[in-house]
C-alpha positions in Angstrom: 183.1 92.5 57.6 181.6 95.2 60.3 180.7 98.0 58.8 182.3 101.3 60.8 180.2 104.1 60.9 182.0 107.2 61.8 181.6 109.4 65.3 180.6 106.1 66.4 183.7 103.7 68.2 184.0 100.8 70.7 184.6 103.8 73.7 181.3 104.9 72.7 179.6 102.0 72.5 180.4 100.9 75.6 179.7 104.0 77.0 176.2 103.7 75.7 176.2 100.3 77.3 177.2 101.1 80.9 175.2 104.1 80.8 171.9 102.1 79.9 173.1 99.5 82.1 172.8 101.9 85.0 169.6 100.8 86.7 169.1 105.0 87.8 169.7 106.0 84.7 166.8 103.6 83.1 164.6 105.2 86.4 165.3 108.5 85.3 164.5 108.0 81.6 161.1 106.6 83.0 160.2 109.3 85.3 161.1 111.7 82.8 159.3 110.6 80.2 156.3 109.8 82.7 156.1 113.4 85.3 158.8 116.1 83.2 158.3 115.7 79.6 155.7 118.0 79.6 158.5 120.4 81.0 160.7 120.5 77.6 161.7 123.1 76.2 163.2 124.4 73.1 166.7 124.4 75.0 166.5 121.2 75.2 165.1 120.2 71.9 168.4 122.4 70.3 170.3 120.1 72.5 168.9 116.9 71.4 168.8 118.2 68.0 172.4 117.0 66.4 171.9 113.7 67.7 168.5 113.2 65.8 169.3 114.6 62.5 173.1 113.8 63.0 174.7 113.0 59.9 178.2 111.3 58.6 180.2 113.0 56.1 178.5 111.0 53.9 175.4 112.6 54.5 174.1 109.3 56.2 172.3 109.5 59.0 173.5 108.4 62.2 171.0 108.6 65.0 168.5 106.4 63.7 167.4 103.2 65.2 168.2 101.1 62.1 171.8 103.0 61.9 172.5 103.3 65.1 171.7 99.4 65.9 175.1 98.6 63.7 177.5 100.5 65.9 175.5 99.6 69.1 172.3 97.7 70.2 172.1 99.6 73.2 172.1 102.8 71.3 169.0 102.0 69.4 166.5 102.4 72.1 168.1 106.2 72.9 167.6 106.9 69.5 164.1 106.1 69.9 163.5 107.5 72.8 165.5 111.0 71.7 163.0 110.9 68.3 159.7 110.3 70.3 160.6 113.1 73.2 161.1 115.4 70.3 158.4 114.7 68.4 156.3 114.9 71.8 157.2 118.0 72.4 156.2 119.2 68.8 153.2 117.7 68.9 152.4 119.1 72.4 153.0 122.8 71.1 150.5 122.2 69.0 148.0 120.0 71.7 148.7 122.2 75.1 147.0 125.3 73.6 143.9 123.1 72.5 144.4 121.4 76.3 144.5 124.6 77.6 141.3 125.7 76.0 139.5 122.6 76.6 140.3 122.7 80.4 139.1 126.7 80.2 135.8 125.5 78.4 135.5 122.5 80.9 135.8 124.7 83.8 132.9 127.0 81.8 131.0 123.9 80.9 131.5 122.9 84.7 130.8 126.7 86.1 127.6 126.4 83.8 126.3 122.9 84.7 126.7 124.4 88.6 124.7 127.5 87.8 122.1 125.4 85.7 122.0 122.6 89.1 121.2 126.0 91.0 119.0 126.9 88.5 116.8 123.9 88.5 116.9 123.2 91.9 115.5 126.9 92.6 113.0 125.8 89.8 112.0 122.8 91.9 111.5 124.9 95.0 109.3 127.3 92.4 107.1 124.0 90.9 106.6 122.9 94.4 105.2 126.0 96.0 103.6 127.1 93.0 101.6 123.1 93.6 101.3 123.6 97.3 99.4 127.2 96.5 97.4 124.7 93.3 96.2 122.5 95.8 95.4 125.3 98.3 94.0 127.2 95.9 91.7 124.5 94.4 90.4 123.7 98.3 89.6 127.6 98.6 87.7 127.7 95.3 85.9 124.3 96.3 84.6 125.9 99.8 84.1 128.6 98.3 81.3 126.9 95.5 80.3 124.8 98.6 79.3 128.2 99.9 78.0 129.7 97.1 75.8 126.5 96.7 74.5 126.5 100.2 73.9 130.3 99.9 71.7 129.5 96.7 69.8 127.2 98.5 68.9 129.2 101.3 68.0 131.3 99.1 65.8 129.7 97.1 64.1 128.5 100.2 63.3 131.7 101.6 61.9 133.0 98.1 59.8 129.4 98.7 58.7 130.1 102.2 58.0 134.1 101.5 55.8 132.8 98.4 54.6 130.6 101.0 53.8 132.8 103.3 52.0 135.4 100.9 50.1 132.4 99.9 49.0 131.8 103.0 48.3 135.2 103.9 46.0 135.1 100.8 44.6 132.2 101.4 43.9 132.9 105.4 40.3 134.2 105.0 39.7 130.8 102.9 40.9 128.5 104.8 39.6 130.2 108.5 36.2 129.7 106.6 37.0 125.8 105.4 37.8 125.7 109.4 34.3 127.0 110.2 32.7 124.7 107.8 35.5 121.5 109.0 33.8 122.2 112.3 30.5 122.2 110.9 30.8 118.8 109.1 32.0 117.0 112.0 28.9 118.4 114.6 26.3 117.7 111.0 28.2 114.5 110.6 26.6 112.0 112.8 22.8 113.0 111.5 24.6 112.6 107.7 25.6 109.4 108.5 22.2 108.4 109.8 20.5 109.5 106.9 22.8 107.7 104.8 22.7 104.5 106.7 19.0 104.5 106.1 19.2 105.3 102.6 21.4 102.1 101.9 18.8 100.5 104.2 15.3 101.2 103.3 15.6 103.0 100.1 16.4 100.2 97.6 12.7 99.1 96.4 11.5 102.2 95.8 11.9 104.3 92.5 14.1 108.2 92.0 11.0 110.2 93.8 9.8 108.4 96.2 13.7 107.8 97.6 13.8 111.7 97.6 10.7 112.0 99.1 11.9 109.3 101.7 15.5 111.1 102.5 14.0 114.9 102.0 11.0 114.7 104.0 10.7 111.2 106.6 14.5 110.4 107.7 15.5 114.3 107.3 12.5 115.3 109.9 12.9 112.2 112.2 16.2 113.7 112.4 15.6 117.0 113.2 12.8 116.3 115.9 15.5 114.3 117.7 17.4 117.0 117.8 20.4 115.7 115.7 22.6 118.3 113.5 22.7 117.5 109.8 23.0 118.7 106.6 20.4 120.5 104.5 20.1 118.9 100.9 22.7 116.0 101.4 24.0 114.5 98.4 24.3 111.0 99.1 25.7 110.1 96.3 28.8 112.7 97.1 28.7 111.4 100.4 29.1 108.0 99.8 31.7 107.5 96.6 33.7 109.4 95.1 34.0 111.1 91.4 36.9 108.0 90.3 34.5 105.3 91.7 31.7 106.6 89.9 34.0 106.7 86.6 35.2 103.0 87.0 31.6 101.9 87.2 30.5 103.6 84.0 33.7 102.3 82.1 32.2 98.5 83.7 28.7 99.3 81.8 27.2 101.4 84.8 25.0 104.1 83.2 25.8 107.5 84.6 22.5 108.7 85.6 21.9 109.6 89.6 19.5 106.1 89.6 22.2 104.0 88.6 24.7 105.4 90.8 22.2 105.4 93.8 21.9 101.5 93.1 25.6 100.3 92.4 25.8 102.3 96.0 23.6 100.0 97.7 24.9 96.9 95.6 28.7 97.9 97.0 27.3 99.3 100.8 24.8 96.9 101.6 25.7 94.2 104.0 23.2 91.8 102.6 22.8 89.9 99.3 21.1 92.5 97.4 18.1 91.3 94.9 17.9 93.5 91.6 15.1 93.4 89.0 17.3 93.9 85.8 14.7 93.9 82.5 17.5 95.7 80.4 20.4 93.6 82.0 22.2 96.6 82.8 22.9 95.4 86.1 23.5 91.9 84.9 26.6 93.6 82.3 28.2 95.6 85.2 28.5 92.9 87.6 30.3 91.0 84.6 
């Protein structure tokens, strides 16, 4: 047996029907609930408000979806959709305030990211000249040691060349004399030259004095009478090798005495095969 449920009859029912059957009324329920529920207001919630808490004598409830679908199946889906725009709109009265705040913080949040987007890209423009005046900076201080360098230099070469030129200045009266004497050597040079070439010639059979006696008094006098410069008491020994020579040769076995040096002179100058009379073998261990 149907169960009746009271406020609820056949006329309403199929009022219910027809009305949901009306394709503008479905489009308005959709539009509604899509673009204008945000636009309900307690007006309308006290109007909707006896059919979601209506009750029957009873005290059953009557605009549920489970009641309701036993008078009508069409009614069920207006119950639910009655509930949920009501409890839309109590939730939103607690959510718009919260929406309201979070767009006022976005538009903050957005307000801030534009003034810290400002803020960097001034801070770009800063980092880039502060690098353009780096770089410039560094070239200035580079040409600028490059300058202190060079100036350092020159300056150490003129303290070289005015050290240079007081040591010259010193050394004026010195050298003008070496100069005098240069000039002498080469005139006294050819007659040297002479005497020595006879030394190395003649000399070698004969002992210490009679050599001196030989270069002192004979080739030194043939000289002069032919009217060739040369030098007063040559040292032919000077005059033919040198100090490190002489050293070598005593390191060979050479003795050092002015004999010795006289012979290994010959033995090194001579053009011939030389013949030595060596009773000590002194001669014999340098030539070794």
């Amino acid at each position: 047996m149907k169960q009746e449920i009271p406020f609820v009859n056949d006329s309403f029912d199929n009022h219910c029907k027809a009305t949901l059957k009306n394709n503008n009324f479905l489009k308005d329920l959709f539009e509604f609930s899509n673009n204008d529920k945000d636009n309900i207001n307690e007006e309308t919630i006290e109007f909707l408000e006896p059919y979601i808490t209506l009750r029957t004598p009873k005290d059953e409830e009557v605009f549920i979806g489970a009641v309701a679908k036993k008078a009508s199946a069409a009614l069920e889906g207006m119950c639910v959709w009655a509930a949920a725009m009501s409890d839309y709109h109590k939730q939103s009265k607690i959510v718009k305030p919260k929406l309201k705040l979070l767009q006022i913080k976005m538009a903050e949040l957005q307000e801030a990211e534009s003034n810290l987007a400002a803020a960097e890209a001034e801070l770009k423009e800063v980092t880039e000249l502060k690098e353009r005046l780096r770089k410039k900076f560094d070239a200035q201080m580079a040409e600028k040691n490059a300058l202190l360098d060079k100036a350092n230099k020159t300056r150490r070469k003129m303290d070289q060349a005015n050290r240079l030129i007081n040591s010259l200045q010193d050394n004026k009266v010195r050298w003008e004399a070496s100069a005098k004497e240069f000039k002498s050597l080469k005139q006294r040079l050819a007659g040297d030259v002479a005497k020595a070439c006879a030394f190395v010639s003649y000399c070698g059979p004969f002992n210490s004095e009679f050599r001196t006696k030989l270069l002192d008094e004979y080739f030194h006098n043939d000289i002069m009478q032919k009217e060739i410069p040369v030098s007063e008491g040559l040292q032919l020994t000077k005059f033919l090798v040198d100090a490190a020579t002489i050293g070598q040769w005593n390191m060979e076995g050479l003795p050092a005495d002015n004999l010795s040096i006289q012979n290994g002179i010959m033995v090194t100058r001579s053009s011939r095969y030389p013949l030595m009379i060596d009773p000590q073998s002194q001669a014999l261990s340098w030539i070794k």
